[in-house]
Each structure stands twice: as C-alpha cells, then as structure tokens.
N, CA, C and O atoms as CSV, one atom per row, in Angstrom:
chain,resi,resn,atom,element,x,y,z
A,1,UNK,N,N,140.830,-21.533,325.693
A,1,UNK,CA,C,140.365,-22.191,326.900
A,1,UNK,C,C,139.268,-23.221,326.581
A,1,UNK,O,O,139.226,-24.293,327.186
A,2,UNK,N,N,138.234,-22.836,325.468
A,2,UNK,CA,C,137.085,-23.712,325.248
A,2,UNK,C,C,137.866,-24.512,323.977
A,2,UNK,O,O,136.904,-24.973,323.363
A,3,UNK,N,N,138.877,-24.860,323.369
A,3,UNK,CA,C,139.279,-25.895,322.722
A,3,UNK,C,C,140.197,-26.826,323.582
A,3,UNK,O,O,139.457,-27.810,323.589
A,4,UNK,N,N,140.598,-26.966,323.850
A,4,UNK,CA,C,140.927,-28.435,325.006
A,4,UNK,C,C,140.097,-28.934,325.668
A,4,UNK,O,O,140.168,-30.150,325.845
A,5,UNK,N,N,138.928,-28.113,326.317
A,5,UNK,CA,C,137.732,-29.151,326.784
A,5,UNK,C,C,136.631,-29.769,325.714
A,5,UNK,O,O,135.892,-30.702,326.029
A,6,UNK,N,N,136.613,-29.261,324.666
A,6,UNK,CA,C,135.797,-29.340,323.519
A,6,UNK,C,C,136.295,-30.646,322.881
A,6,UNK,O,O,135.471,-31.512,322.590
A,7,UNK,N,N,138.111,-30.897,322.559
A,7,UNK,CA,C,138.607,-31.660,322.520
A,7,UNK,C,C,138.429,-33.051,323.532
A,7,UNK,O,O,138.148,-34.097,322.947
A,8,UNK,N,N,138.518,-33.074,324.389
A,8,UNK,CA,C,138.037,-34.064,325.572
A,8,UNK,C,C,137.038,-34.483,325.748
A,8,UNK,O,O,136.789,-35.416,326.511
A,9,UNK,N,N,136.006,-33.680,324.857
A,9,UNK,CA,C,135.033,-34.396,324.720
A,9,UNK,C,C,134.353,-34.958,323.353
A,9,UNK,O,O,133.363,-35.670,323.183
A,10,UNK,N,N,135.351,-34.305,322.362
A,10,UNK,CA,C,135.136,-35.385,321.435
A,10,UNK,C,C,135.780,-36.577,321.221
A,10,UNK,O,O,135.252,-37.377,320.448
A,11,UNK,N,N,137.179,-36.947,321.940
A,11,UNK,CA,C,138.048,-37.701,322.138
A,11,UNK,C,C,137.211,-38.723,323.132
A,11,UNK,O,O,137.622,-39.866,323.333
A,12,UNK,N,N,136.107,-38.259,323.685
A,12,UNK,CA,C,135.769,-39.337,325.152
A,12,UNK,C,C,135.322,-40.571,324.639
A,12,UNK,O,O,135.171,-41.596,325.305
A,13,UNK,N,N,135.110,-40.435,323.406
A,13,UNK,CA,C,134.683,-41.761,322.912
A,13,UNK,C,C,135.573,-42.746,322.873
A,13,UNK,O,O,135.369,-43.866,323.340
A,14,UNK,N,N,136.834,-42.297,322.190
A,14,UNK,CA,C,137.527,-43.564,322.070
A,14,UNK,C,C,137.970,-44.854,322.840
A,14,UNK,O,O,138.310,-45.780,322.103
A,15,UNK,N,N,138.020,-45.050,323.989
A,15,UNK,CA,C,138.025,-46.070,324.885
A,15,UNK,C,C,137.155,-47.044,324.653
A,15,UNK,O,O,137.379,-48.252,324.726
A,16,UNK,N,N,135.954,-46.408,324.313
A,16,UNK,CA,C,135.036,-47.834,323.455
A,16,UNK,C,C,135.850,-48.193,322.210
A,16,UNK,O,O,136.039,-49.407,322.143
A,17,UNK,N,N,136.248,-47.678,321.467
A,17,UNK,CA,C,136.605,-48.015,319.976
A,17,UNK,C,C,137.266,-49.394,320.353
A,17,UNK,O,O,136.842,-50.365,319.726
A,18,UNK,N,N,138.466,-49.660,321.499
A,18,UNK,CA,C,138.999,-50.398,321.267
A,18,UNK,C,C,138.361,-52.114,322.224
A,18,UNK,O,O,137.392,-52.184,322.980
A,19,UNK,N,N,139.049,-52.945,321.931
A,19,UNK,CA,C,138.314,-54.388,322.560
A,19,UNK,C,C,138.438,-54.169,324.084
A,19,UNK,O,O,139.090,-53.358,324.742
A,20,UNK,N,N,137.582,-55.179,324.428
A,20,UNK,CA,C,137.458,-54.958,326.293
A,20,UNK,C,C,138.764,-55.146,326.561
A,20,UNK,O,O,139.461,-54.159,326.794
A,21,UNK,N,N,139.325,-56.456,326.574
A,21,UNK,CA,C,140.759,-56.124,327.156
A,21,UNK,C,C,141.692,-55.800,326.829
A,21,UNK,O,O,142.715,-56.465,326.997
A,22,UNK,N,N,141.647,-54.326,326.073
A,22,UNK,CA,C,142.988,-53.653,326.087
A,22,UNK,C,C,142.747,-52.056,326.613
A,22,UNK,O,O,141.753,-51.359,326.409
A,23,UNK,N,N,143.451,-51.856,327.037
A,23,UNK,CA,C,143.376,-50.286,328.228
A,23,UNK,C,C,144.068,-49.207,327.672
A,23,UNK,O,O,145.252,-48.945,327.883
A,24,UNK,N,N,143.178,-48.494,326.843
A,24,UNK,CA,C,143.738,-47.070,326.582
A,24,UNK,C,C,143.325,-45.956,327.813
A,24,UNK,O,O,142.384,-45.859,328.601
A,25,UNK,N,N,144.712,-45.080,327.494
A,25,UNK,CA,C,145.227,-43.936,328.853
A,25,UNK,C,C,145.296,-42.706,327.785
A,25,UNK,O,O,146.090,-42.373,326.905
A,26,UNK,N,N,143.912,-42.132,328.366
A,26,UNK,CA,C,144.234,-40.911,328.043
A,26,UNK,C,C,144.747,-39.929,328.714
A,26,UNK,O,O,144.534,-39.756,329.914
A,27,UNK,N,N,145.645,-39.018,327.827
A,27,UNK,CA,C,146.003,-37.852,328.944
A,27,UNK,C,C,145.970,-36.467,327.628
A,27,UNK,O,O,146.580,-36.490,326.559
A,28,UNK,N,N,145.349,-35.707,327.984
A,28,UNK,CA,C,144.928,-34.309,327.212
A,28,UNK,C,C,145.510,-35.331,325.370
A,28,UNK,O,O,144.993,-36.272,324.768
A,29,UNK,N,N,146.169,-34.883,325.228
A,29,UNK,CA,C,146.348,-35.357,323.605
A,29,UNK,C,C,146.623,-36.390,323.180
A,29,UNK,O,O,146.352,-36.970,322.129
A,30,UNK,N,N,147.463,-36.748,324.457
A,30,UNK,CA,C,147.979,-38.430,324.594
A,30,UNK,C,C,147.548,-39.457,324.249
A,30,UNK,O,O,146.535,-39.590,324.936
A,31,UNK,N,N,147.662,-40.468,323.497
A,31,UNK,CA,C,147.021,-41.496,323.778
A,31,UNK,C,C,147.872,-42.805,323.670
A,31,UNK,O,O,148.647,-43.055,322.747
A,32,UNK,N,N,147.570,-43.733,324.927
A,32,UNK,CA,C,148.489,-44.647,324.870
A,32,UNK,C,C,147.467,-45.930,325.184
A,32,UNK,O,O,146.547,-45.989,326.000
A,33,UNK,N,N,147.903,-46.830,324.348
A,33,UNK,CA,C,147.094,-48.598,324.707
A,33,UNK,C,C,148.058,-49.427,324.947
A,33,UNK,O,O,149.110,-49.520,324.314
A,34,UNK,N,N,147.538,-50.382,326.363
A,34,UNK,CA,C,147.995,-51.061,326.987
A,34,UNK,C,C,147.636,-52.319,326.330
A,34,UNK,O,O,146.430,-52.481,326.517
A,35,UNK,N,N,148.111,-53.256,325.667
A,35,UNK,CA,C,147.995,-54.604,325.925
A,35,UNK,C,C,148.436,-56.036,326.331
A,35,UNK,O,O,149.231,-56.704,325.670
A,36,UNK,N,N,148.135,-56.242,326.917
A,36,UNK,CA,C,148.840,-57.366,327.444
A,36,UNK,C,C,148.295,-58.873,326.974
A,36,UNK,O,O,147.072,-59.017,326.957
A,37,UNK,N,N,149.021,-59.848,326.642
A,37,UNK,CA,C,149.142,-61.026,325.908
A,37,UNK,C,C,150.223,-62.249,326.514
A,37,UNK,O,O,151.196,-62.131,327.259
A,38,UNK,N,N,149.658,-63.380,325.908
A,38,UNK,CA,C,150.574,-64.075,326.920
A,38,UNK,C,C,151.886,-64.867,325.730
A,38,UNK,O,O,153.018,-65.288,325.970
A,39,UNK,N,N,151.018,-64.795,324.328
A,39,UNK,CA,C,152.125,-65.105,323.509
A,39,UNK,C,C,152.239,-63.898,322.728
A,39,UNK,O,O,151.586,-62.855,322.738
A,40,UNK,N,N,153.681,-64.472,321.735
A,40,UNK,CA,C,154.305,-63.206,321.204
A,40,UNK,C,C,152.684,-62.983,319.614
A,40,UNK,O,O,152.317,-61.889,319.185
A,41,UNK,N,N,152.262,-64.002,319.273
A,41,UNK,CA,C,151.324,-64.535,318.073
A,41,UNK,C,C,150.186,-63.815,318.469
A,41,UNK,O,O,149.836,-62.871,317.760
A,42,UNK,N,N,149.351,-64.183,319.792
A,42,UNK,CA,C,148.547,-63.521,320.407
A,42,UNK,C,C,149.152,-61.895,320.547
A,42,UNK,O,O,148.361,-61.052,320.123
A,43,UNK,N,N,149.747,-61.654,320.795
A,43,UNK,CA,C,150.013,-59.925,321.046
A,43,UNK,C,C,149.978,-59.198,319.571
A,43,UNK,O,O,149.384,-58.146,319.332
A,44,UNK,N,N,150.748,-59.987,318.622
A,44,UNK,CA,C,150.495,-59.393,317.305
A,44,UNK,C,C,149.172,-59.523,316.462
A,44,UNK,O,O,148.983,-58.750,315.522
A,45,UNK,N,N,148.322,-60.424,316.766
A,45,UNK,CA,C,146.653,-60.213,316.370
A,45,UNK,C,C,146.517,-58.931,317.185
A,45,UNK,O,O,146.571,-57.825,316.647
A,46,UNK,N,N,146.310,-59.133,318.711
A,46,UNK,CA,C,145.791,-57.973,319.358
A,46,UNK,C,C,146.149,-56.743,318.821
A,46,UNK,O,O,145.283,-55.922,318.521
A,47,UNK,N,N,147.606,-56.482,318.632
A,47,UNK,CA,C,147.907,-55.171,318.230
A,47,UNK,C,C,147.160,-54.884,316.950
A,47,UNK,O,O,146.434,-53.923,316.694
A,48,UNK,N,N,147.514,-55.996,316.143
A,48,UNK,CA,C,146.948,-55.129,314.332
A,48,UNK,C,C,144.931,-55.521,314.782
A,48,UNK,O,O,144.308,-54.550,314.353
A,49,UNK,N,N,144.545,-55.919,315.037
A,49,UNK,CA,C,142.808,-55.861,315.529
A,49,UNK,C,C,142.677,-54.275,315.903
A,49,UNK,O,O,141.904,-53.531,315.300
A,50,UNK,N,N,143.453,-53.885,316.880
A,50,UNK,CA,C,143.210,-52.734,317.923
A,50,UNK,C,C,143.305,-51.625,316.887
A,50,UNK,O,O,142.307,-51.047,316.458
A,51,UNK,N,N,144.735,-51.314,316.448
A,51,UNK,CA,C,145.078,-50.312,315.291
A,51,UNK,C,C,143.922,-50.229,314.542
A,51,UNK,O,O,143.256,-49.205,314.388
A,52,UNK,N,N,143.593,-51.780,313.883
A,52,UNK,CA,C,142.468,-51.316,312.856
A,52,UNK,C,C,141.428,-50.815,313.065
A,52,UNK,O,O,140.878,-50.252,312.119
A,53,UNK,N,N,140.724,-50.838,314.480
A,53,UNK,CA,C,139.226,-50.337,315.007
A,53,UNK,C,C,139.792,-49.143,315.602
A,53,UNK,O,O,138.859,-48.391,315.884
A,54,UNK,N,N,140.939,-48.624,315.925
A,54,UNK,CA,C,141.196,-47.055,315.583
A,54,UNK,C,C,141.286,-47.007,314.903
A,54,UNK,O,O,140.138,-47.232,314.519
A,55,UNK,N,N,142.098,-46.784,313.676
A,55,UNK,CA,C,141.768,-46.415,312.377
A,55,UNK,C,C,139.783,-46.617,312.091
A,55,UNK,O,O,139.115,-45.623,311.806
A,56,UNK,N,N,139.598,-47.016,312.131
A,56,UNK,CA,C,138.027,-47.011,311.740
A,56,UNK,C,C,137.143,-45.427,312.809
A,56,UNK,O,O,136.333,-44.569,312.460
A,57,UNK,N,N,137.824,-45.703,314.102
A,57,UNK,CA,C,137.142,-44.853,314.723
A,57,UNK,C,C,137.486,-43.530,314.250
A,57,UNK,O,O,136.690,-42.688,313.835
A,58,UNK,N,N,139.288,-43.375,314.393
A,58,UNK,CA,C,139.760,-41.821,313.774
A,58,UNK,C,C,138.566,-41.594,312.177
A,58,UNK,O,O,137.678,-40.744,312.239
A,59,UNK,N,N,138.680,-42.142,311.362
A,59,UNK,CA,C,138.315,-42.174,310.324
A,59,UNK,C,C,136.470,-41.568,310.659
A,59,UNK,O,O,136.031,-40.470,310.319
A,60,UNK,N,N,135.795,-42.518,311.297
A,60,UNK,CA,C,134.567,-41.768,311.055
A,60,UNK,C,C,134.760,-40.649,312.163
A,60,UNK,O,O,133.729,-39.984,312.070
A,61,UNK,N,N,135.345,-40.237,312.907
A,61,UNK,CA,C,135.146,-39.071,313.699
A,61,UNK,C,C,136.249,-37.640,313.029
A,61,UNK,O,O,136.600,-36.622,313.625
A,62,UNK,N,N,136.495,-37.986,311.927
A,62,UNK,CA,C,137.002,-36.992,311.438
A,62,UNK,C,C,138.239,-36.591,311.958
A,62,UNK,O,O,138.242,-35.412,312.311
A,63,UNK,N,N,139.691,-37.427,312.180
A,63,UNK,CA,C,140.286,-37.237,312.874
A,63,UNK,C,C,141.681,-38.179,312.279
A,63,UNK,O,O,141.233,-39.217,311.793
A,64,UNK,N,N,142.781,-38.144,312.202
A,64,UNK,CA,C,143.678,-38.547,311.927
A,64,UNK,C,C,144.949,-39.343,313.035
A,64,UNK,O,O,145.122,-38.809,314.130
A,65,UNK,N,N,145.582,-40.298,312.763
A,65,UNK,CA,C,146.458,-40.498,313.743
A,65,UNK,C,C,148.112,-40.591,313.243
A,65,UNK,O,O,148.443,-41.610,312.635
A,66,UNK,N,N,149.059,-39.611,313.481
A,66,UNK,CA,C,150.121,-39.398,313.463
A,66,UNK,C,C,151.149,-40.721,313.641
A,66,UNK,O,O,151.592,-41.042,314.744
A,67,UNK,N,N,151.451,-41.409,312.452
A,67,UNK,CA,C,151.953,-42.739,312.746
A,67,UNK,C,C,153.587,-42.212,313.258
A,67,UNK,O,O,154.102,-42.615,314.301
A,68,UNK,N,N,154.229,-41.279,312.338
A,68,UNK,CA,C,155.293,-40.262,312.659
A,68,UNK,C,C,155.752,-40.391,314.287
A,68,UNK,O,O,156.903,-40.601,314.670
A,69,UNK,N,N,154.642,-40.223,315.088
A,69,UNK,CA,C,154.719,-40.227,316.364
A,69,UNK,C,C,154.137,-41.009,317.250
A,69,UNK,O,O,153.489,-40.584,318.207
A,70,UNK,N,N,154.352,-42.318,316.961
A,70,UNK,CA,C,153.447,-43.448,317.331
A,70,UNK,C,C,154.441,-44.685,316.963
A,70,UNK,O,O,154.854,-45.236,315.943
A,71,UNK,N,N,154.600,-44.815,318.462
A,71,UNK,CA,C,155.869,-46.301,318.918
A,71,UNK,C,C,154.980,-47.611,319.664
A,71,UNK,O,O,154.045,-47.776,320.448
A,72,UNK,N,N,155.770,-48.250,319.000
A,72,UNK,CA,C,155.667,-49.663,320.134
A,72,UNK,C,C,156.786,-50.141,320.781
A,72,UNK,O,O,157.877,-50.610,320.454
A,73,UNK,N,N,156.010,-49.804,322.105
A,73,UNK,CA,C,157.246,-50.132,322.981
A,73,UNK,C,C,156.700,-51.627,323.779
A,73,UNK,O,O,155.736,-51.562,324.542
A,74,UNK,N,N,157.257,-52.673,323.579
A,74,UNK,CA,C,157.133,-53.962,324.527
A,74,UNK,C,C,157.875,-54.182,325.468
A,74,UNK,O,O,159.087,-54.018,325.324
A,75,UNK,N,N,157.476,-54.500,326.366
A,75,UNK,CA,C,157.284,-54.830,328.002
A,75,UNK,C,C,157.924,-56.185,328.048
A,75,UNK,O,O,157.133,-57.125,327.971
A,76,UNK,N,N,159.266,-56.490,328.163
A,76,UNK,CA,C,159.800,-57.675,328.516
A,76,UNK,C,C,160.593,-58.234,329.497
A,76,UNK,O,O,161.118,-57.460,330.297
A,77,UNK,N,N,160.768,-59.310,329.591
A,77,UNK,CA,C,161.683,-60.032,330.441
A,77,UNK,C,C,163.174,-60.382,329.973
A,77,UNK,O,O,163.482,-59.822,328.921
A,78,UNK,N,N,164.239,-61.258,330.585
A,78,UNK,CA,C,164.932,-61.569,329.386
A,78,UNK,C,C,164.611,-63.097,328.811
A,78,UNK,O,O,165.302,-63.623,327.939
A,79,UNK,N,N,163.458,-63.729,329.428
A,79,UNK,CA,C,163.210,-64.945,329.028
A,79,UNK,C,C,162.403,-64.774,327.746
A,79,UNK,O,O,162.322,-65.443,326.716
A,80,UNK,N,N,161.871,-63.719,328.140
A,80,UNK,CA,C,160.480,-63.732,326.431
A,80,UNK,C,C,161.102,-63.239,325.320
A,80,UNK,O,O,162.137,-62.609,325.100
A,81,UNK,N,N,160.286,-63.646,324.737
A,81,UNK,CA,C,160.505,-62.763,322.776
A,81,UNK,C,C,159.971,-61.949,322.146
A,81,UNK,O,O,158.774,-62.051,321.877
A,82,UNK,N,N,160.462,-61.275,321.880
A,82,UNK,CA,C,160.015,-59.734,321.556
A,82,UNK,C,C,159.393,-60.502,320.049
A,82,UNK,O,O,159.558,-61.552,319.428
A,83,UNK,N,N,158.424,-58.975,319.920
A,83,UNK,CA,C,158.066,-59.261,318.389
A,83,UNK,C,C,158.833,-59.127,317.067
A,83,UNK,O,O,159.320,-58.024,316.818
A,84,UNK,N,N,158.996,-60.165,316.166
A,84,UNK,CA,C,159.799,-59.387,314.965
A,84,UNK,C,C,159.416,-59.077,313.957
A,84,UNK,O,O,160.071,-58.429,313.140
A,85,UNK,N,N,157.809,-59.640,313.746
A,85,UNK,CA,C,156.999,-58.543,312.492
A,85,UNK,C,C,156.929,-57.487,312.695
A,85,UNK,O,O,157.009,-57.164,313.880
A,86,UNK,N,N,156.762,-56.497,311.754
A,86,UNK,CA,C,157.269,-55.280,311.812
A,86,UNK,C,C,155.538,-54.633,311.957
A,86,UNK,O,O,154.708,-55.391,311.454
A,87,UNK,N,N,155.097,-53.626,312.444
A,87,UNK,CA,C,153.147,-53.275,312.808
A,87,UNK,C,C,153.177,-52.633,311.845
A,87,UNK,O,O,154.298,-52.129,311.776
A,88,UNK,N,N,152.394,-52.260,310.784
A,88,UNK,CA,C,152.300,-51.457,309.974
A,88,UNK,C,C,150.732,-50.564,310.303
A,88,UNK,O,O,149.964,-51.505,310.507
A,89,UNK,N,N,150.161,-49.672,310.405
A,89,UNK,CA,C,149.174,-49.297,309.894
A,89,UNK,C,C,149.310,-48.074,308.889
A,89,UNK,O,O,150.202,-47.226,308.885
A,90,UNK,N,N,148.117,-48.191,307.958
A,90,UNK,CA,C,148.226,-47.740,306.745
A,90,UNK,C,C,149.298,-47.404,305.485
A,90,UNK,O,O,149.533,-46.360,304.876
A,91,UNK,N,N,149.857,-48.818,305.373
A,91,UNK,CA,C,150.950,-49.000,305.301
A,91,UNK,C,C,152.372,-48.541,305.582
A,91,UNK,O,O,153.301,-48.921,304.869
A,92,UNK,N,N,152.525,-47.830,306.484
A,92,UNK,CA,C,153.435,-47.009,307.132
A,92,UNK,C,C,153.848,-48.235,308.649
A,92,UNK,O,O,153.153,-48.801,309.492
A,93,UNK,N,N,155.167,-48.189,308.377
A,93,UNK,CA,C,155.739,-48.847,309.375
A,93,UNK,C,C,155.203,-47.802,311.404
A,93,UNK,O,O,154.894,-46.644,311.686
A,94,UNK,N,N,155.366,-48.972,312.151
A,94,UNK,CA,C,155.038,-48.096,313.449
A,94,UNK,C,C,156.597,-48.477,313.632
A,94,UNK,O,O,157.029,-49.524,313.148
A,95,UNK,N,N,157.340,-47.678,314.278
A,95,UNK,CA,C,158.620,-47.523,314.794
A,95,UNK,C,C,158.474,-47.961,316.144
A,95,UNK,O,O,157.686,-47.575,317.008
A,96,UNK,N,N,159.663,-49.121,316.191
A,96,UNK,CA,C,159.910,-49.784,317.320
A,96,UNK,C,C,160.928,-49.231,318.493
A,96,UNK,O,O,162.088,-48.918,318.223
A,97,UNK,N,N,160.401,-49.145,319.766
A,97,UNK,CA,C,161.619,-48.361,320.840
A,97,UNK,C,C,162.051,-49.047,321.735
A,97,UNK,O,O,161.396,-50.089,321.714
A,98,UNK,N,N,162.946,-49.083,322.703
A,98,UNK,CA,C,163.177,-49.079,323.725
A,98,UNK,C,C,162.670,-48.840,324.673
A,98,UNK,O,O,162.327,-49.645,325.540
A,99,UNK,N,N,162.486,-47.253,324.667
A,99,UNK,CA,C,161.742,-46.197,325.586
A,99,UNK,C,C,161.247,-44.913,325.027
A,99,UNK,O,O,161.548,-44.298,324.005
A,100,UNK,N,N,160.203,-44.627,326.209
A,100,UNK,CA,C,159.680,-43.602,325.559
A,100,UNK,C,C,159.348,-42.821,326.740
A,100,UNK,O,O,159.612,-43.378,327.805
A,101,UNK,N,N,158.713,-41.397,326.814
A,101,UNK,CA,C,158.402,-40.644,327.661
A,101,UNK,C,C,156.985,-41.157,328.157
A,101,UNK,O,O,156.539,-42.047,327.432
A,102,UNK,N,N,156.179,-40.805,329.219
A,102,UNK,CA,C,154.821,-41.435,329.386
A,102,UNK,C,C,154.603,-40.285,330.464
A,102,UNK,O,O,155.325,-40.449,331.447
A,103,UNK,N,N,153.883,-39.295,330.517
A,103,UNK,CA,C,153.723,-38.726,331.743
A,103,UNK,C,C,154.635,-37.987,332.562
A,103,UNK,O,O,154.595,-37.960,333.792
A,104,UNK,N,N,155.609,-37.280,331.702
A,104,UNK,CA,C,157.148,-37.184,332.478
A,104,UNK,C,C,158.295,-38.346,333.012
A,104,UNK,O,O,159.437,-38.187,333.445
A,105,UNK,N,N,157.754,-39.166,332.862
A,105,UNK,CA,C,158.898,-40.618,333.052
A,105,UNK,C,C,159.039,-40.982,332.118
A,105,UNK,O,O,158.121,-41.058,331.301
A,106,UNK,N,N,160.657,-41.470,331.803
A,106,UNK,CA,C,161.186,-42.119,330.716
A,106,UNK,C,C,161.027,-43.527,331.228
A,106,UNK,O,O,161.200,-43.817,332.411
A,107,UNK,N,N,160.689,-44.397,330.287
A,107,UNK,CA,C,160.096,-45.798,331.000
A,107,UNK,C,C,161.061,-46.339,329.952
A,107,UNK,O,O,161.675,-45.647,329.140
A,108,UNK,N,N,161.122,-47.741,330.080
A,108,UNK,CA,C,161.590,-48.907,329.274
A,108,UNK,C,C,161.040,-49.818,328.990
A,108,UNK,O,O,159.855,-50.028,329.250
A,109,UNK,N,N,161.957,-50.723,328.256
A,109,UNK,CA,C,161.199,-52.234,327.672
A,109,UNK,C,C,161.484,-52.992,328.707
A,109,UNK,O,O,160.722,-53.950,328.829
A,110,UNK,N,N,162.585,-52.869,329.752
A,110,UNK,CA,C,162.896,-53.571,330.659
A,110,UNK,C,C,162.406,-53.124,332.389
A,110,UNK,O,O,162.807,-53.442,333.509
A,111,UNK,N,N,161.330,-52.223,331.841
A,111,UNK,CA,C,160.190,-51.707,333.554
A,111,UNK,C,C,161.446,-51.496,334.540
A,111,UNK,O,O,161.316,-51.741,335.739
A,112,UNK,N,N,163.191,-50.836,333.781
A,112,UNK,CA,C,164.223,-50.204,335.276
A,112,UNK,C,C,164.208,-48.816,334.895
A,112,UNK,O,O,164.064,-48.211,333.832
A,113,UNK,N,N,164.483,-48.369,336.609
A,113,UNK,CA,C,164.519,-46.830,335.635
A,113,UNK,C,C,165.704,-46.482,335.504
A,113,UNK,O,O,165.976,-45.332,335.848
A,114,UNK,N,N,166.604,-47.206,335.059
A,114,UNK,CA,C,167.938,-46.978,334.596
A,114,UNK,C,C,167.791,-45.747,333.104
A,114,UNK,O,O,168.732,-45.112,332.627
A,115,UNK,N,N,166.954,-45.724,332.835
A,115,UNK,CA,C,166.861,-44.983,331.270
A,115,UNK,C,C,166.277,-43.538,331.772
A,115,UNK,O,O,166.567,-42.482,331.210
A,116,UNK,N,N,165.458,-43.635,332.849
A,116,UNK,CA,C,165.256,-41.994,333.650
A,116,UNK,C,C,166.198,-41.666,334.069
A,116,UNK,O,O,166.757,-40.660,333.633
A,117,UNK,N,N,166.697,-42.389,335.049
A,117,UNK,CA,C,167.790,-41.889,335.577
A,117,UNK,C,C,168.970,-41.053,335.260
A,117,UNK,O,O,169.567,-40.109,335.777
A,118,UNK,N,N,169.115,-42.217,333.579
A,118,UNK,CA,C,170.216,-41.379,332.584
A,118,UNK,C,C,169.983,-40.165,332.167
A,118,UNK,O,O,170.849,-39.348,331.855
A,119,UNK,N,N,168.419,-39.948,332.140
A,119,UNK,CA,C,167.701,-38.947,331.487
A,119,UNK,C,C,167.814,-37.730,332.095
A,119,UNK,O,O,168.009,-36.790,331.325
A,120,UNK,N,N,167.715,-37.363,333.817
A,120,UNK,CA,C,167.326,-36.479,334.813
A,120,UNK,C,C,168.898,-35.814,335.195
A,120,UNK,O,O,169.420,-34.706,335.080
A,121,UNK,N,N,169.289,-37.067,335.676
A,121,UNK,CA,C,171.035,-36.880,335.568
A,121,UNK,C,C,171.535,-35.453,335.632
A,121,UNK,O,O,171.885,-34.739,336.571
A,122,UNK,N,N,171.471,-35.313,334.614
A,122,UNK,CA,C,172.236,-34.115,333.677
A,122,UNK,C,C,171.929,-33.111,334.721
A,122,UNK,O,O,172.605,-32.564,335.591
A,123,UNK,N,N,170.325,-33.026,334.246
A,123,UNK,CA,C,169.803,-31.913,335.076
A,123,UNK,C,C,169.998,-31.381,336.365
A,123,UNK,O,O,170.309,-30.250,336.739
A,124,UNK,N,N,169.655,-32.844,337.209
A,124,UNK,CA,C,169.795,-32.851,338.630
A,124,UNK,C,C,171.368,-31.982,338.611
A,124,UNK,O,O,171.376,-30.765,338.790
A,125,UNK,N,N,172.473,-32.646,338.408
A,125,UNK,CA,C,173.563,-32.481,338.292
A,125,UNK,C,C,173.839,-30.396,338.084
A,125,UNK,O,O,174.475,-29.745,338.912
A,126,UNK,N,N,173.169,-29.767,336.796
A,126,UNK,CA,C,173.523,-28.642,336.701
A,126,UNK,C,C,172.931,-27.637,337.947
A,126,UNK,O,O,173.431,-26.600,338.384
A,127,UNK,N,N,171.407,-28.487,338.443
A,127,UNK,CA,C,170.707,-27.880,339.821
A,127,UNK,C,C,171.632,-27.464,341.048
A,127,UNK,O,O,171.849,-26.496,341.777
A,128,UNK,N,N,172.104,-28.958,340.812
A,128,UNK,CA,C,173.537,-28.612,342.180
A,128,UNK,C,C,174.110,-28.164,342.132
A,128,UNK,O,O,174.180,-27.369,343.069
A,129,UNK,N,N,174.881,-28.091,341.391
A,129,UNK,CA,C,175.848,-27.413,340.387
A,129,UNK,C,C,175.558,-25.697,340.778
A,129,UNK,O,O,176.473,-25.181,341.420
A,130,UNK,N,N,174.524,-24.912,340.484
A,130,UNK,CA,C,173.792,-23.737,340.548
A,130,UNK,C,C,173.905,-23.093,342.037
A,130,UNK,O,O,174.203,-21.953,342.393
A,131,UNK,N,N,173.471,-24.525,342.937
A,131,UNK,CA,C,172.775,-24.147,344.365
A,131,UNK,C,C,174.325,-23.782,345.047
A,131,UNK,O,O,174.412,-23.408,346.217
C-alpha cells in the first residue's frame, strides 16, 4: 500500500525534467509525452532534446526507462509526413506504431476509433452472446 504512493512521489518530479512545451501525462506507472510541432524537422529535435533530459533525469534519480516498452506513436493527417528517422535513445531503436493503448482506449495515428472499435468488438459481441 505504502509503495505506489512512495512511488508518486518520487516520480512527481519529472514533469519539470522535460521543456515547457511538451506535456507529460502521468498515470500511476505510465508515462506518456505529448508533443506537438508544426514541422516534421522541428518534431524530431523536440523528440531527441526531450528523450535526452529524461534520460538525464532517470539517470540521476536512480531509475531506468524501458525502451522495450516505449513507442512513438504520431498524430497525423493524410496531408502531413510522418517521420522517417528512426528515434533512438541509448542506442536502442524506439519502435514505431500505429496504435497503442492509453488509459483503456486503443487510440491511433489517425485520432478514429476505428482501431477500438476493432479492439472491444470481440468482447462486446461474446457479452451478448452470454446475456
């Protein structure tokens, strides 16, 4: 019971670690950063800047970050361009997605929830199925 709040509060720091405008969301273990950019050049400074002042922060707070489980997922249109350098931190590639879970919602690169939908489906389906 006293290690998850103990945790939360050594974790409370990190929101400073990163630059003013980018928005990390914490949720108990979670951690997710928002950034938003208006070119594809600009978004890839932001990203490798951000990574690196986490990495600096994990590092002096005694703490590690699971690249294993750590995606970039971009937020597009079909007019824009996705990124095609590949993010590395510590030389370990970050794995690029589609979608990912966030809070119980399966979200996308394309903000439909066509990819939840596919996701719940099933379920919904065996519920009825039951009732």
């Amino acid at each position: 019971m006293l290690g998850p709040l103990l945790f939360l509060l050594y974790i409370n720091g990190l929101p400073m670690a990163v630059p003013s405008k980018i928005i990390p969301v914490l949720f108990a273990d979670d951690t997710s950063i928002i950034i938003t950019r208006p070119s594809t050049s600009e978004l890839q400074e932001a990203i490798s800047t951000s990574l690196h002042q986490l990495t600096n922060w994990f590092q002096e707070n005694l703490l590690s970050l699971n690249v294993s489980k750590t995606y970039l997922l971009q937020f597009h249109n079909k007019n824009q361009n996705k990124l095609e350098t590949p993010i590395t931190l510590d030389s370990q590639f970050i794995t690029k997605s589609n979608h990912t879970k966030f809070l119980g919602l399966t979200i996308n690169d394309t903000m439909t929830w066509k990819t939840h939908i596919d996701a719940i489906l099933p379920k919904l389906s065996s519920a009825c199925f039951a009732v």
